[in-house]
N, C-alpha and C positions, 0 to 999 in steps of 0.2 A: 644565871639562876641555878643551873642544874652544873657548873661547866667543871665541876669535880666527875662528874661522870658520862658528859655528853662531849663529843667533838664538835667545834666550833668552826664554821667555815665561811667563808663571804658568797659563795656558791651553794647548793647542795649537793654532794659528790656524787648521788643516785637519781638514776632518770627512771621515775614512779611510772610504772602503767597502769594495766585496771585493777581492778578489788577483785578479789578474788569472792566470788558469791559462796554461800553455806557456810561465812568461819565469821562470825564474832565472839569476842569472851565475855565472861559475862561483867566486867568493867568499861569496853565499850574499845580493846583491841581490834581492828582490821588487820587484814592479808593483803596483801599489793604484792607482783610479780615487778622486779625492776629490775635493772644491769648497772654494772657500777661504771662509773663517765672514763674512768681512768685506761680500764682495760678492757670493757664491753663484758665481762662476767657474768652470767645470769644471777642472780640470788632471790632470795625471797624477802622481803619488811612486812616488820610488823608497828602500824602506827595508832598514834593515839591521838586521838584530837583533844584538847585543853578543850577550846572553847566550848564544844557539845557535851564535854562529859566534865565540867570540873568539877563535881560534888565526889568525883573516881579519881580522881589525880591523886592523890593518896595511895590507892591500888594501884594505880599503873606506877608508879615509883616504887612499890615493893617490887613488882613484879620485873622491872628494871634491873634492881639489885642483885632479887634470888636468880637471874636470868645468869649475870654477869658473874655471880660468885659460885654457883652450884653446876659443877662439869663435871658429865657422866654419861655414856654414851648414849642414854636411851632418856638424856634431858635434852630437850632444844637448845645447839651451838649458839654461842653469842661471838658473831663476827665483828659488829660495829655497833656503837649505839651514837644518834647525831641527835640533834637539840636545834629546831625552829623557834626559839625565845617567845613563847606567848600565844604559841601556835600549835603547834604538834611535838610529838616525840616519835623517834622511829628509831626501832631494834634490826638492824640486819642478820641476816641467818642464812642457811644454805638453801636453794631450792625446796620448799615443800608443795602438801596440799592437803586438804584436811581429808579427814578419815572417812565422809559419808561420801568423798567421790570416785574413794575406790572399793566400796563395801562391793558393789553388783558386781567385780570383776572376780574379786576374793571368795564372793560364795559360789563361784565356778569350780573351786580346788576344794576338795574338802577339809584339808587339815591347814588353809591358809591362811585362817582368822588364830588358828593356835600361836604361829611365832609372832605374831603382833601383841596378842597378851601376855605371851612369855617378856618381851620386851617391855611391856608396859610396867610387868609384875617385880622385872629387876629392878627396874627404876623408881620402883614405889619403893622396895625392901633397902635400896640405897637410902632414901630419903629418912621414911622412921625406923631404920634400924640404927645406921652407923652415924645417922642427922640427929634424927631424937626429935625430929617434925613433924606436924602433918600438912598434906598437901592440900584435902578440902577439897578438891576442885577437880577429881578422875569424873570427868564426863567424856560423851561422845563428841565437843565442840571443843574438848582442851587439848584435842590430837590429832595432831599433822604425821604427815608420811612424808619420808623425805623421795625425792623425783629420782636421785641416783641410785639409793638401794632399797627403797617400797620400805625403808624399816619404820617403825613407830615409834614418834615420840611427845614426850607430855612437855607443853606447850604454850598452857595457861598458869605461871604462877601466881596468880594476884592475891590467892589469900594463905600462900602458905606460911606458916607461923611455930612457934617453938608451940610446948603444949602448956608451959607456966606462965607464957606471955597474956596478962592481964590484959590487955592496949592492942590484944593483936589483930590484925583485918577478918580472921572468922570470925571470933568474937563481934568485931563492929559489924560487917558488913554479910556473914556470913549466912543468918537467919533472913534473909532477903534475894541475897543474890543467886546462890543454889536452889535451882529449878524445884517444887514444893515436891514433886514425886520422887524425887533424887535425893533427898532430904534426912539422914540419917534420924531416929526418934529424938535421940537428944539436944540434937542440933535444932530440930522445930522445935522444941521446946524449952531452949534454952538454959538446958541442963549442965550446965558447966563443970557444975561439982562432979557430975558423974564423967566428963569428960579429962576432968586433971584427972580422979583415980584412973581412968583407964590407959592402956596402950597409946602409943602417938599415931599409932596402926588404928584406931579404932573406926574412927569416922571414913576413913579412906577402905577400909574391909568393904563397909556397906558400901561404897558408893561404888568400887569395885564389881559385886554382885550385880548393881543395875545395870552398870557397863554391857558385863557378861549378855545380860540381858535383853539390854537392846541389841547387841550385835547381832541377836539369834534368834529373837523375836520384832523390831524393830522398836519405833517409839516406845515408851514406857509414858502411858497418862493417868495414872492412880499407882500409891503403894500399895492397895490388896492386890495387883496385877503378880507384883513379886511372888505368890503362890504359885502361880502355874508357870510352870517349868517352858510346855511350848515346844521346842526346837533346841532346847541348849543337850547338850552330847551327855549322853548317858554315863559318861566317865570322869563329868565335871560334875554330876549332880552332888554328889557328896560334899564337897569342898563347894559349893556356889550356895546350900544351905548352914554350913556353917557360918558363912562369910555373913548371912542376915540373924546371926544373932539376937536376939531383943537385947541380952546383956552384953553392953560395951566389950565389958572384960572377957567376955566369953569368945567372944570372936575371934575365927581365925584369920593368922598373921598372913598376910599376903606372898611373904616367902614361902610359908608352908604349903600353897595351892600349886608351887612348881614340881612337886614330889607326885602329882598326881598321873596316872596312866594316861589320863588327855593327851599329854606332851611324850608321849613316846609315839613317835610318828614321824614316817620321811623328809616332813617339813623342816620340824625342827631340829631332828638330829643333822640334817645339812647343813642349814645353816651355823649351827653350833662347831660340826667340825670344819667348817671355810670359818668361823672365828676362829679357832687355833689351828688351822692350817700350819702356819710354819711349827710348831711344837710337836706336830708327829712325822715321826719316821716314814724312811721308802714304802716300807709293807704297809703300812696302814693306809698310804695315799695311792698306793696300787689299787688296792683292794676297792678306796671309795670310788676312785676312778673307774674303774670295772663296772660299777653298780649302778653310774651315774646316768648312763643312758635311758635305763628301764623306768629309771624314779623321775625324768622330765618331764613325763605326761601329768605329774601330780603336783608339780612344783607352778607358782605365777611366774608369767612371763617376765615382769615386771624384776621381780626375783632372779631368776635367772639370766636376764641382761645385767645386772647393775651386780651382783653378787659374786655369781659362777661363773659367766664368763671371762670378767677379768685374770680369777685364777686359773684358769684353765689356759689362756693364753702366757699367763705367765710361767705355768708348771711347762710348757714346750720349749719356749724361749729358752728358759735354762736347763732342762734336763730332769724336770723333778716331775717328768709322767714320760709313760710308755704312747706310741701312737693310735694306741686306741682311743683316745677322748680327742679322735680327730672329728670322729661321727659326731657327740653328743656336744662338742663346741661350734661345725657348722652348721648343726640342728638350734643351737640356740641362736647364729650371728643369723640367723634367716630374718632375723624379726628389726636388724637394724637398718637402718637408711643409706642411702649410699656417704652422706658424710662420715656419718659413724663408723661406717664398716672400713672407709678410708683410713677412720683417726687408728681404728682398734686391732683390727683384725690386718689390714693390706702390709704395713711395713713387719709383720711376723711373717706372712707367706713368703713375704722374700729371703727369711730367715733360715725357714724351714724346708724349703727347697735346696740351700746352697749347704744344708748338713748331709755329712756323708754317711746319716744312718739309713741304709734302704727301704728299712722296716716302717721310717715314718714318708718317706717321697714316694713308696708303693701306695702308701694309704693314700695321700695329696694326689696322684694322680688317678687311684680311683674316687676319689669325691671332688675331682675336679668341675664336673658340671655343677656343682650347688655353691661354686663362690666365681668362676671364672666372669660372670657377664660385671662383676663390681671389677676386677683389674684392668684400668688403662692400659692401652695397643702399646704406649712407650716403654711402660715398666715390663710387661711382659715383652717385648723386644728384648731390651737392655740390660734386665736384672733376671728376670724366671725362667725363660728359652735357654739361655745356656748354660744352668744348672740341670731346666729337662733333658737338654743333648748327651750329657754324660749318660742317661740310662739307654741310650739306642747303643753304646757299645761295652753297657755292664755284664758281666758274668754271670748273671741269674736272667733264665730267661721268662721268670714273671718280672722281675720289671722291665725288660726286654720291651714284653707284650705291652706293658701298661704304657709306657713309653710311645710306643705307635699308635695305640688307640687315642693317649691324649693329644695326640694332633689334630681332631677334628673339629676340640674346641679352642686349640692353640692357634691354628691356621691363622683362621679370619679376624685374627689380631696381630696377625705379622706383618711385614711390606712387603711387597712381592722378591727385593731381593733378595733377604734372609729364606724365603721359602726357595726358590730357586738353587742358592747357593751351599743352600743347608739343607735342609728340611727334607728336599728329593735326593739327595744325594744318600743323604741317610738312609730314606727308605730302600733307593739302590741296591744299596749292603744288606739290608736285611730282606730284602728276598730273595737273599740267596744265604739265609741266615741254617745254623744247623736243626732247627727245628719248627717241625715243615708247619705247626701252625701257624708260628710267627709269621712265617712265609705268606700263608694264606691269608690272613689278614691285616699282612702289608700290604697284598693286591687289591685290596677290602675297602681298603683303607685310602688308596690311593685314587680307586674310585669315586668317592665319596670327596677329596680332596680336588676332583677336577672342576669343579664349577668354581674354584677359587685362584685358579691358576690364568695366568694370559695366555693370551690364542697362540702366542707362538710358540709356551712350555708344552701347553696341551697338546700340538702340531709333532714337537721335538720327543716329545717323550712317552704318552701313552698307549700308543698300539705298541713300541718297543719292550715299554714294562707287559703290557697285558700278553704281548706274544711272548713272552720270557718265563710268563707263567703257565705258560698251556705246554711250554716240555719239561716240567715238574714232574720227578718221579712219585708225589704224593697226591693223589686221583684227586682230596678236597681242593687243592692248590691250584689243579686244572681245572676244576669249576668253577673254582674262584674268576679263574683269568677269562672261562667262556663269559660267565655273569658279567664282570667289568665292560667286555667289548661291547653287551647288548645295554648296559646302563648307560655308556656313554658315547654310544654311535652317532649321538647328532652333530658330536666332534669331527668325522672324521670325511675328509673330501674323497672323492669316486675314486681317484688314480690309489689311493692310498686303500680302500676299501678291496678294490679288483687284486693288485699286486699283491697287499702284503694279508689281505688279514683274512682273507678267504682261503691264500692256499696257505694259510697257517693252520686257519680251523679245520679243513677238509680233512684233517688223517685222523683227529680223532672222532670220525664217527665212524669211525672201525674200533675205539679205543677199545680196551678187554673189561674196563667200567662202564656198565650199565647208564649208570647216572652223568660220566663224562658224554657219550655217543649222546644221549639224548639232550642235553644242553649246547652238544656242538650243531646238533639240525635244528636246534631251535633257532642258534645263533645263525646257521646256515643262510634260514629261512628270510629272517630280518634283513642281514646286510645284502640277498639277495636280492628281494624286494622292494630295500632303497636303489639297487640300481637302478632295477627296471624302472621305477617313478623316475628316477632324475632321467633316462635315459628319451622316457616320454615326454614329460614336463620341464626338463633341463634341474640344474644343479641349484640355481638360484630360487627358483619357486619350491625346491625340495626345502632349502633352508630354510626358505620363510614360511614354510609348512607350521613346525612348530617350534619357534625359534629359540624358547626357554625350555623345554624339554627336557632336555638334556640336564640342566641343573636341577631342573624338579624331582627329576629321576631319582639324581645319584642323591641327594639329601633327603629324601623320604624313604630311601631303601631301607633302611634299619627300620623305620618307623613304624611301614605300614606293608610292605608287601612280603617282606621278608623278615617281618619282627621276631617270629617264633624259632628262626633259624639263626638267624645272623644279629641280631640287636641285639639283644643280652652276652652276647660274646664280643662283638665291637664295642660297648657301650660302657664296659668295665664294671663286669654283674660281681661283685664282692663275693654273692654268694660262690660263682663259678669259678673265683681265683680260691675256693677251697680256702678258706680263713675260717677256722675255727673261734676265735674273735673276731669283734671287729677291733682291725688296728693289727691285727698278728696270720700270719701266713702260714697253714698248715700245709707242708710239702707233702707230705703224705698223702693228706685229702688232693692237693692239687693233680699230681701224678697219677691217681688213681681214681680220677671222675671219668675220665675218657675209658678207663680199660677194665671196666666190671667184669668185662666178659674176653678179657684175656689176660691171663694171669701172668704168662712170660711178659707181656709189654707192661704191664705195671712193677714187675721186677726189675725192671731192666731202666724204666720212664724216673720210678724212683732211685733209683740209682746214680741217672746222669745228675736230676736236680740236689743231690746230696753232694754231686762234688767227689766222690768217690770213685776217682776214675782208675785206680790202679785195680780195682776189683773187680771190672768188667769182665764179662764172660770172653772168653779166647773161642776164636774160631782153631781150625785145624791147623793153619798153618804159623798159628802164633800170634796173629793179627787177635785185636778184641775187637769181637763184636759190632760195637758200633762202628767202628772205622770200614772192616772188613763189608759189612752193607752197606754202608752210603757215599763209599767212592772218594771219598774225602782225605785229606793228607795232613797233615798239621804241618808241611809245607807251603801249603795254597794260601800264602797268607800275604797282602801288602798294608802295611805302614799310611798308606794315604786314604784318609777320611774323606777326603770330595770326590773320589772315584766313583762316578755317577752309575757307569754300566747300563745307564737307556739312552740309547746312540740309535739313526735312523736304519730301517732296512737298506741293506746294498742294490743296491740298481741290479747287482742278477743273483736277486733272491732266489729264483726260479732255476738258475744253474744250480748253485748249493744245496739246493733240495734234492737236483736228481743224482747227488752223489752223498747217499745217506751215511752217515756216523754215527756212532752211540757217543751220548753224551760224558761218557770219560775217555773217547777217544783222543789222542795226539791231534791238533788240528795242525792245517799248513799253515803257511806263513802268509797265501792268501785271505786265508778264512779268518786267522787273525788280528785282520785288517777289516774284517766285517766290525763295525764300529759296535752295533747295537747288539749283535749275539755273543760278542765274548762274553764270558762269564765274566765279574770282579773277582778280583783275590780276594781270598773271604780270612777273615784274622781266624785264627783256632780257639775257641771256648772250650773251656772248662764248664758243665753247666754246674752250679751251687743253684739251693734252696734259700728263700728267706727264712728263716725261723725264728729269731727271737733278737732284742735291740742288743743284748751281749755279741751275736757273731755278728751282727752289719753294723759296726760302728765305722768299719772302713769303708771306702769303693777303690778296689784293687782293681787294678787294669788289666785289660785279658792277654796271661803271653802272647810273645810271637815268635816266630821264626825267621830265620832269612828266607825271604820270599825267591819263590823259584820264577822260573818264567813262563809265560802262560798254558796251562797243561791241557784246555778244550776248549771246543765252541760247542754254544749250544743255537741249536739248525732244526730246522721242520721235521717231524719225525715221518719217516716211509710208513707206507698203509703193515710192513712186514714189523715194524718195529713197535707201530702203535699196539700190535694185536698182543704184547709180553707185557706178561704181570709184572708190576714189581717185584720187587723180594719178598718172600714172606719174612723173612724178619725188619725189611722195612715197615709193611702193615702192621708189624704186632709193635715194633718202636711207636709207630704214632699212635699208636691207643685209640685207633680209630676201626669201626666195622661201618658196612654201608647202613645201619640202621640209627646209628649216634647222628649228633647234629653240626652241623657244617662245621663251625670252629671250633676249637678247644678253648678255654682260657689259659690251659696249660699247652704250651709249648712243645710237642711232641718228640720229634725226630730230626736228622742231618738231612738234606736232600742228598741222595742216589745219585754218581752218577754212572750207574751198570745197566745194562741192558734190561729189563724187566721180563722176567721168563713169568709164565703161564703157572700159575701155582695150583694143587691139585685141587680137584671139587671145582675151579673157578668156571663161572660162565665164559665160555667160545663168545669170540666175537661172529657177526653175524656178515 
């Protein structure tokens, strides 16, 4: 019958589900939601029943035609049209839904009904300007929204007609089918003459106006309703009264209503420039990108999945944004499902980790908690771990830091091997990294990672690391290491508590820090107190005391006990890594958050993170600076990355104690042999700043030197040695005073390894 325009099948190639409720046209179209049998596709049909409406079948075959012949983005796509002989007719098209089911979401946004008439408005000026038609039929029931980009389109052709067409469907069926209050005057009245003199814009201005109308008021049930304005925007009123003209001719053109101030608004200028996206240049796409965050509060969500974030994942992929629309892209994938975020977002992360710009893997690892729980254990093994590994040994010590910190969410997606093999070994090195915050919130950090480790890593390696950090020449780095031993004591068995970690702690509560002495008799007090219970009780009922403790401990420590201190510095506070943007790292702010109130460590802090090492201040005998305070060599360096350096106490810990050395002493060749206190050979850094995607397009590897052979042990300090200050210009290096807050985010200083003399004004130990 129809088989010049309909395909013919001995099947039907779409599997129908339900009607879509709120969409009929007014010829007696249906909505149906179906998938196509071939490739399971979603799409949307639009069907027509013969048998119930044939007095319409004339209509629906116009509206067939104009479907199939009139392409324009803001007309309804014609994908397929199929033919049941006698039965129905059905138009395929891309996913929609009509307009009344997402009015309640769009009057959330204030300027979010504007790009849907902006869209509506083009595609009407398409139609009788460059067509020379009218559509007839701009109602609220002729417009679908399409599901992937919320945009609007007209929907219902059934009566649109040239404007000389004697025979045309407005003419037949028009005076009937259009709703009576919707009704242009001449159209009720069957004024034809005045309708050829006028525009082909005419009828469609009016019907336009009620549109407006009801979107803003809702139903329209009488045309005197049309007087009162109601709700429509004080910047449309002008053009929403011309549009109801009494005189055809008078009315304005529908293209003319897009000149109006309405349409200057965040909405629309957005979506307008993601349509010519590729057409503008870097600056301009910088610029939107910048601005894109603040204006997501005002944009549909609906919008913003289907629109922005495609581009935005594609401007990374290739290069065509800065890492700042890292934020306002994981702020939108929030709203997708785990498939989605699988299809969209997960094979880019792997993308954008394995680039060698620092400026964007600093950003991914501080907004790693707001996508990490959607990547699978295997791809983060396989594909994301060993792009994060390269920042535990990068030259810039904020990602350094960011680097360690994102282990907490990396971990508990690893296998015990890779953590074991990698993971601690890394941290190894870095606590004895040259800048002693790092330091401190490797031991921080390694805390917080013991509930994820097996009993025999925890056995092997924790009192080693935390004793490793309590002869840290930088006072926060020995708090660090008292707090660890007391977060995670219910690891550790009697022989191991007596031997090693009591006469570890015992000299600093002579230390010459206020805050170290009192954190060591706190710790004093605990490990003493589990003896005594096990000693009553035995070991076994001590364990089964409280046998999750322990994990509870070290996982809620940022959270809730120590949140003001330590959680926003482990947790990777954006603000505290000093970003002037977000996406961009101001080294100057970084370097200079810890040291307000010392103006030599902020000279000296920015300095290192600049990379400018030839400029460092000289001490007297030629030595700079930095080298000359922290004992450090750009000798001390080895070549192997799995050099763990947490090795067990030596069976006569207690001999090595009572022959005390300063930490950059010559050690023997027994002491040597002490597995757990040698220090590692530490590579030599260069510290550089992040600053801008132009200087980290590389990751340069940190010189080295021929490695010497081992120059100390680091051993229990004597009650004589705990009572010496660091260096003062150690203290001014870390940018730290006893009143700042336990970490830095910036990276402060080299660890010491000199004796610590008593600095003037310091409090005497007691």
């Amino acid at each position: 019958m129809f088989s010049s325009w309909f395909s013919k099948a001995a099947a039907f190639p779409y599997e129908l589900k339900e009607q879509t409720a709120n969409f009929e046209t007014v010829s007696g179209w249906t909505l149906h939601s179906a998938v196509r049998k071939a490739d399971r596709k979603p799409v949307s049909i639009l069907s027509f029943d013969i048998k119930k409406h044939p007095a319409h079948l004339p209509l629906a075959l116009n509206a067939f035609r104009r479907m199939k012949t009139l392409r324009h983005p803001n007309l309804l796509p014609f994908l397929d049209g199929v033919e049941q002989e006698g039965v129905a007719l059905h138009i395929v098209t891309e996913e929609v839904v009509p307009l009344s089911d997402t009015l309640t979401e769009l009057h959330r946004f204030p300027h979010a009904i504007s790009w849907g008439l902006h869209q509506l408005i083009t595609g009407l000026a398409f139609l009788t300007g460059n067509g020379g038609l009218t559509y007839g039929n701009v109602t609220l029931s002729a417009v679908l929204v399409t599901k992937a980009g919320g945009d609007w389109k007209l929907a219902a052709h059934e009566l649109v007609s040239a404007r000389d067409d004697t025979a045309s469907p407005l003419r037949t069926f028009g005076a009937t089918l259009v709703p009576a209050a919707l009704r242009p005057p001449e159209l009720a009245k069957a004024a034809w003459t005045l309708l050829e003199q006028a525009p082909p814009y005419a009828a469609d201005s009016w019907m336009l106006a009620c549109l407006i109308y009801e979107l803003y008021n809702g139903k329209l049930a009488r045309t005197e309703d049309l007087k009162r304005l109601g709700n429509i925007p004080k910047t449309l009123v002008g053009q929403y009264q011309q549009l109801l003209s009494s005189n055809p001719s008078a009315r304005l053109n529908p293209a003319a209503v897009l000149t109006s101030e309405y349409f200057n608004n965040v909405v629309v200028e957005t979506c307008q420039f993601l349509e010519q996206i590729t057409l503008k240049d870097q600056y301009d796409k910088d610029k939107f990108f910048r601005k894109l965050e603040s204006h997501l509060p005002q944009l549909p969500e609906t919008l913003c999945k289907a629109k922005i974030l495609p581009q935005l994942v594609t401007a990374l992929d290739f290069g065509g944004a800065t890492s700042a629309i890292i934020a306002p892209l994981l702020h939108i994938a929030k709203g997708l499902n785990d498939a989605e975020y699988a299809a969209q977002i997960t094979p880019s992360v792997v993308k954008w980790f394995a680039t060698p710009n620092r400026e964007l893997r600093l950003n991914l690892l501080q907004h790693l908690p707001d996508f990490v729980q959607h990547l699978p254990p295997a791809l983060v093994n396989d594909a994301i771990f060993p792009s994060v590994a390269t920042g535990f040994d990068d030259q810039s010590p904020v990602l350094r830091e960011a680097t360690v910190k994102s282990m907490l969410q990396l971990v508990p997606k690893l296998p015990e091997r890779t953590v074991t093999t990698q993971v601690l070994k890394w941290l190894a090195k870095l606590q004895m990294d040259p800048e002693a915050g790092i330091r401190t919130n490797t031991t921080i950090c390694l805390a917080k990672l013991a509930a994820y480790l097996a009993s025999a890593t925890r056995t092997k390696i924790l009192a080693a690391a935390f004793c490793r950090a309590l002869c840290d020449p930088f006072s926060k780095a020995r708090v660090a290491g008292l707090m660890a031993l007391q977060e995670t004591q219910a690891f550790y068995a009697k022989q191991e508590i007596a031997q090693k970690l009591v006469p570890a702690i015992a000299p600093l509560t002579i230390d010459v820090e206020i805050e170290v002495r009192d954190e060591a008799f706190k710790a004093l007090k605990l490990f003493i107190a589990k003896l005594e219970r096990i000693a009553a009780h035995g070991e076994e009922q001590e364990a089964a005391r409280e046998p999750d403790a322990a994990g509870a401990s070290v996982l809620g420590w940022a959270l809730s006990s120590l949140s003001t201190s330590i959680s926003k510095k482990i947790m990777g506070d954006a603000k505290a890594a000093g970003s002037a943007q977000p996406g961009q790292i101001d080294t100057k702010n970084v370097s200079a958050a810890a040291d307000e109130k010392t103006p030599v460590a902020s000279a000296r802090t920015a300095a290192a993170t600049s990379g400018v090492s030839s400029n460092a201040p000289k001490t007297m005998d030629g030595k700079s600076d930095r080298d000359a305070n922290d004992g450090w060599s750009d000798d001390d360096a080895d070549d192997d990355p799995d050099e763990s350096g947490w090795q067990e106490f030596s069976a006569d810990f207690a001999a090595s104690a009572k022959t005390p050395k300063s930490m950059g002493a010559k050690a023997s060749s027994a002491d040597d042999g002490e597995a757990w206190a040698s220090s590692p050979k530490q590579q030599p850094r260069q510290s550089v700043g992040v600053t801008s995607t132009a200087a980290t397009q590389g990751t340069q590897p940190r010189q080295s030197t021929q490695p010497r052979a081992q120059s100390s042990a680091v051993h229990a300090r004597t009650p004589k040695e705990s009572q010496r200050k660091p260096p003062a210009d150690e203290e001014a290096k870390s940018g730290w005073s006893d009143d700042d807050d336990f970490f830095s985010s910036a990276a402060p200083s080299k660890p010491s390894s000199k004796l610590e003399k008593p600095r003037r004004g310091a409090t005497k130990p007691f």
